[in-house]
C-alpha positions as CSV (number, residue, x, y, z in Angstrom):
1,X,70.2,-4.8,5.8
2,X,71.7,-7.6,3.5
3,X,74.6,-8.4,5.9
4,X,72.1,-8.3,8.7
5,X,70.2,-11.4,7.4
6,X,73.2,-12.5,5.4
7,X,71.1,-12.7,2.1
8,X,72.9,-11.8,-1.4
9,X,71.6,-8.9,-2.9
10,X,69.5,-10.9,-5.8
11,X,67.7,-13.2,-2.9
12,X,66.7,-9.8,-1.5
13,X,65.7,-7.8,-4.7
14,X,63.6,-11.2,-5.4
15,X,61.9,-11.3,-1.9
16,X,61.2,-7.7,-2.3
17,X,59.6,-8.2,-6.0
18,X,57.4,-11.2,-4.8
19,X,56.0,-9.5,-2.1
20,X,55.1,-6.7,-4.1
21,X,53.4,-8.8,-6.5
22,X,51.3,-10.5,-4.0
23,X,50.1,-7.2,-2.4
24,X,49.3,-5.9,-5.6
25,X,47.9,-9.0,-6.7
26,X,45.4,-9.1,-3.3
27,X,44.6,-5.5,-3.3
28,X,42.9,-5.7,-7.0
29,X,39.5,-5.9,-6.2
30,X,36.0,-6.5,-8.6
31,X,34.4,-3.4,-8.4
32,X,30.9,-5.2,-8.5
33,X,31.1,-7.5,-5.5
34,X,33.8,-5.4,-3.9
35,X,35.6,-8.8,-3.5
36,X,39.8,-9.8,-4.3
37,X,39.9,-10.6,-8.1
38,X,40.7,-13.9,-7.5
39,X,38.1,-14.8,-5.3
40,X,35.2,-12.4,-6.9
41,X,31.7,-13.8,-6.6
42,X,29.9,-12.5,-9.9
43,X,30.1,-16.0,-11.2
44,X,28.2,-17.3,-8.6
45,X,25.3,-15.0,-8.5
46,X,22.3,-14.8,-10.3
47,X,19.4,-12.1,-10.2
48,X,16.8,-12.6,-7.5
49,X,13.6,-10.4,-7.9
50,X,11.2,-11.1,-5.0
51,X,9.3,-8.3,-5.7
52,X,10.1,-6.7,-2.5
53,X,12.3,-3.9,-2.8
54,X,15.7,-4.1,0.1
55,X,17.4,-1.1,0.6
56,X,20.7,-2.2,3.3
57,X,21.7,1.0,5.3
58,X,25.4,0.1,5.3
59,X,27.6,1.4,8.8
60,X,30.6,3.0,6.7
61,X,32.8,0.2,9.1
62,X,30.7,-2.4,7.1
63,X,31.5,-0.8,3.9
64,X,35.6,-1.3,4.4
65,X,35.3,-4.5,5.6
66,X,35.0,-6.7,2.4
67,X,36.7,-9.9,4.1
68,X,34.0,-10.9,6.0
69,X,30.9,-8.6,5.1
70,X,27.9,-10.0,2.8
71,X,26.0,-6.8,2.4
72,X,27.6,-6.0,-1.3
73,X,27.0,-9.6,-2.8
74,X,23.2,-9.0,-1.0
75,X,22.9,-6.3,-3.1
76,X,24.7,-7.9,-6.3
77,X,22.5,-10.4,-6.1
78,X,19.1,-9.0,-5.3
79,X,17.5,-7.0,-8.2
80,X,16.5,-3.3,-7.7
81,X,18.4,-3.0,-3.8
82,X,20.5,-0.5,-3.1
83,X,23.0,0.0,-0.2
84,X,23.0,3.6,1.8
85,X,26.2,4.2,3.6
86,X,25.6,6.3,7.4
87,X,24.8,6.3,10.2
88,X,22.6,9.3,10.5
89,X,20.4,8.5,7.8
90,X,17.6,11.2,8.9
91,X,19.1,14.0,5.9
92,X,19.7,11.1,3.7
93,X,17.9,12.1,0.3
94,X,17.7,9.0,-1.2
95,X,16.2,7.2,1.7
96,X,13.6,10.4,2.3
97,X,12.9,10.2,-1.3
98,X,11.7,6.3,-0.7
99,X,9.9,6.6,2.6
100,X,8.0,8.9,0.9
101,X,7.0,7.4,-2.1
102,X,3.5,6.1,-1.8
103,X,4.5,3.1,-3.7
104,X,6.0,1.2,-1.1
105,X,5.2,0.1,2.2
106,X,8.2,0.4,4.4
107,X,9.1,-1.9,7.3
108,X,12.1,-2.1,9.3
109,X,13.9,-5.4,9.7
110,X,14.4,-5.6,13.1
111,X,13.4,-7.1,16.2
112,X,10.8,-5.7,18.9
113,X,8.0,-6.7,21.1
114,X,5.3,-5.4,18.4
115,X,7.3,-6.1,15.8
116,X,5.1,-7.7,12.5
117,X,6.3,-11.0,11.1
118,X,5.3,-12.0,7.8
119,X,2.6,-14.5,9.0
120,X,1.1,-12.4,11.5
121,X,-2.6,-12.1,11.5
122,X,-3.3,-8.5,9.4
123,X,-0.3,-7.5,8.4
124,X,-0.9,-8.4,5.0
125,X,-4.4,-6.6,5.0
126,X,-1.9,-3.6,6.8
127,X,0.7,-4.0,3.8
128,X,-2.6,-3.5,1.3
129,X,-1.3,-3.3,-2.4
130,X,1.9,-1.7,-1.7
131,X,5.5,-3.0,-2.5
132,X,7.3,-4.1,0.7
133,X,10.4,-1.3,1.5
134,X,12.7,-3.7,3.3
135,X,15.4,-1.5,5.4
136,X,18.2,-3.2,6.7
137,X,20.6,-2.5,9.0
138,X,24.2,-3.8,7.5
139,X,26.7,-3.8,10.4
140,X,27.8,-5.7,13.5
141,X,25.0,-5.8,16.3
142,X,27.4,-3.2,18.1
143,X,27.5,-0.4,15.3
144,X,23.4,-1.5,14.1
145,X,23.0,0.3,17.7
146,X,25.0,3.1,16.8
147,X,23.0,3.4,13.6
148,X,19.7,3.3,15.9
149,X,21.4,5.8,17.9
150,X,21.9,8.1,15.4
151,X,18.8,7.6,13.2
152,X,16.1,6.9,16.0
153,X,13.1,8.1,13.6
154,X,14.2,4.3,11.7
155,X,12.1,3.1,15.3
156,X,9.0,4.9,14.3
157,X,8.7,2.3,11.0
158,X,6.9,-0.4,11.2
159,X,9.5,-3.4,12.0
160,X,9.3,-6.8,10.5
161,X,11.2,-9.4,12.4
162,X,11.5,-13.6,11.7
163,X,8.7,-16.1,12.5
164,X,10.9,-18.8,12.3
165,X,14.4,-19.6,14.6
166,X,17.1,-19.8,12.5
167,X,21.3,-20.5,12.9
168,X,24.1,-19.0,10.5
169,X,25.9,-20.8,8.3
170,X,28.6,-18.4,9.1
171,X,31.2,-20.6,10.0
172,X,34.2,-18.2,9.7
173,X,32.6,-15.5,11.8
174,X,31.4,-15.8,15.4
175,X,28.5,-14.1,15.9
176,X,27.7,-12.4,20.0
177,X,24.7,-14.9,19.8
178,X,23.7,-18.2,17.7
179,X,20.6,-16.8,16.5
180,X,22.6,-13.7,14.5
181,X,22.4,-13.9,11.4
182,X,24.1,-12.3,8.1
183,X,22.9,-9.6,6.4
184,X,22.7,-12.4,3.2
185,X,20.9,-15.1,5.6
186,X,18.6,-12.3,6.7
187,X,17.1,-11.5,3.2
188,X,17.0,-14.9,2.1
189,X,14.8,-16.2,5.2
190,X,12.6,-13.3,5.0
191,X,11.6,-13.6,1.2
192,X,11.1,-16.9,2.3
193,X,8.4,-16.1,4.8
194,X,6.9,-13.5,2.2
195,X,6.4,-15.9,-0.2
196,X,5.0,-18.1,2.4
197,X,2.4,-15.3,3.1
198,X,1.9,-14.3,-0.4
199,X,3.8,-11.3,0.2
200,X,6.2,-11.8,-2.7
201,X,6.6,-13.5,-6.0
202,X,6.4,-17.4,-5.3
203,X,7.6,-18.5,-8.4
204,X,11.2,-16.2,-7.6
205,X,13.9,-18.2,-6.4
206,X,16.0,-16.6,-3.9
207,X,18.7,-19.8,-3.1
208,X,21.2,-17.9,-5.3
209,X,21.6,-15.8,-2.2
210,X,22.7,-18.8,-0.3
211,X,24.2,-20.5,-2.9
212,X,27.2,-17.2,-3.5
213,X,27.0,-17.3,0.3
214,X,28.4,-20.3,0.9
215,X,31.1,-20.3,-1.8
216,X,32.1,-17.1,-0.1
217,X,32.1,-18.7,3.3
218,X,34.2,-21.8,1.7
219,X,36.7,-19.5,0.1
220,X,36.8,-17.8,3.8
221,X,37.9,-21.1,5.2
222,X,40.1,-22.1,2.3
223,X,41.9,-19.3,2.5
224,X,42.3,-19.7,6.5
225,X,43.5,-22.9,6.0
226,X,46.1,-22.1,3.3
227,X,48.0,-19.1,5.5
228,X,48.3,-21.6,8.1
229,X,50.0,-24.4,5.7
230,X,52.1,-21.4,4.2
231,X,50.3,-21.3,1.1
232,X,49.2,-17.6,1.3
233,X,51.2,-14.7,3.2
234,X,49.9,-14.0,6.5
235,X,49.1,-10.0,5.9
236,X,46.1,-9.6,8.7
237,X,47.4,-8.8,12.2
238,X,45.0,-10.6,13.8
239,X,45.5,-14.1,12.2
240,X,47.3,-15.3,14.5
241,X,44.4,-16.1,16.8
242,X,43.2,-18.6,13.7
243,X,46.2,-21.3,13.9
244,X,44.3,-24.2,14.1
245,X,42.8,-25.8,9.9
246,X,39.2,-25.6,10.4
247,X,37.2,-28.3,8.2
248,X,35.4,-27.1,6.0
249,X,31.5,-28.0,6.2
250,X,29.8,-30.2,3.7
251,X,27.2,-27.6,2.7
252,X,30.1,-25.3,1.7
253,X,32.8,-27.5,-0.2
């Protein structure tokens, strides 16, 4: 191996050492935010209590992809969520133990023909004086369908979809169509429209979510940028369809 790239053995023992260091450097993660040490997020949350209660039914692809995926700094951020990871969720205790629980009102956040939105004439009167149970489907628009598939009883809930249009700041990532949003964008406009309706607490502030969103979008980009001017090995097989520095936007920097 040495006389085949005509190294001396203490270039090679050093190459060897340095790339260990960075993969062991990388692969320690925050076991909070699921993110890379050095680009964990904690710092950049704080607690956002709507008074709605989101519980993110995680596809278990979405739960091992922590370079792209905002469901775990969703939950980080937003007090009392959890995250369920399935896809047949119908024998999941947990979530059988909440449906069930006369506390809440639960609503699925997705789209449909009769689907409620926030500001739609007697759905508040509907809601009554129960706690909103937010489900939401954490996964690509591909594998939501597979959790649909898999869980169809998650149809027979009441769904709660946007009134507004809305784009994703989501710069890295190209979503199938512009109005897909994140899972983070997703529970930030809808507490916006619930506070809107007087569906939860006005006087919480929810732009954390978007705040440890964007610094997570920049660090995305930064990080882009510095494989491609050499500053940071190139361990992802399929970087090399990002070769060209993307800027980064304004709202993220």
């Amino acid at each position: 191996m040495v006389t085949a790239v005509n190294l001396p053995d203490k270039s090679v023992i050093v190459v060897c050492f340095l790339s260990c260091y960075t993969a062991s450097t990388m692969s320690d993660r925050c076991y909070n935010c699921f993110r890379p040490v050095q680009y964990c997020l904690c710092k950049y949350t704080k607690p956002v209590d709507p008074g709605v209660k989101f519980v993110l039914l995680m596809h278990p692809k979405e739960a091992r992809r922590q370079r792209t995926g905002t469901g775990h700094i969703t939950h980080v951020t937003l007090v009392d969520s959890e995250i369920l990871v399935g896809c047949d969720f119908s024998k999941d205790v947990r979530l059988q133990e909440l449906l069930h629980d006369g506390q809440y009102f639960p609503v699925l956040l997705y789209p449909g023909e009769n689907a409620w939105t926030a500001e739609k004439d007697g759905f508040r009167e509907t809601v009554g004086g129960k706690k909103l149970l937010v489900l939401v489907i954490d996964a690509t628009w591909f594998c939501s369908r597979k959790v649909i598939e898999a869980s169809p009883f998650l149809l027979d809930l009441p769904r709660l979809s946007f009134s507004g249009q809305y784009r994703s700041e989501f710069t890295f990532k190209r979503e199938p169509r512009p109005e897909y949003i994140s899972t983070i964008e997703s529970c930030y406009y809808l507490i916006k429209e619930l506070q809107a309706a007087g569906l939860a607490d006005k006087d919480a502030d929810p732009e954390p979510l978007m705040t440890v969103f964007r610094k997570m979008v920049h660090d995305q980009l930064q990080a882009q940028n510095d494989r491609i001017d050499g500053k940071l090995p190139d361990t992802h097989a399929y970087n090399w369809k990002y070769r060209k520095k993307i800027e980064i936007p304004e709202n993220v920097r």
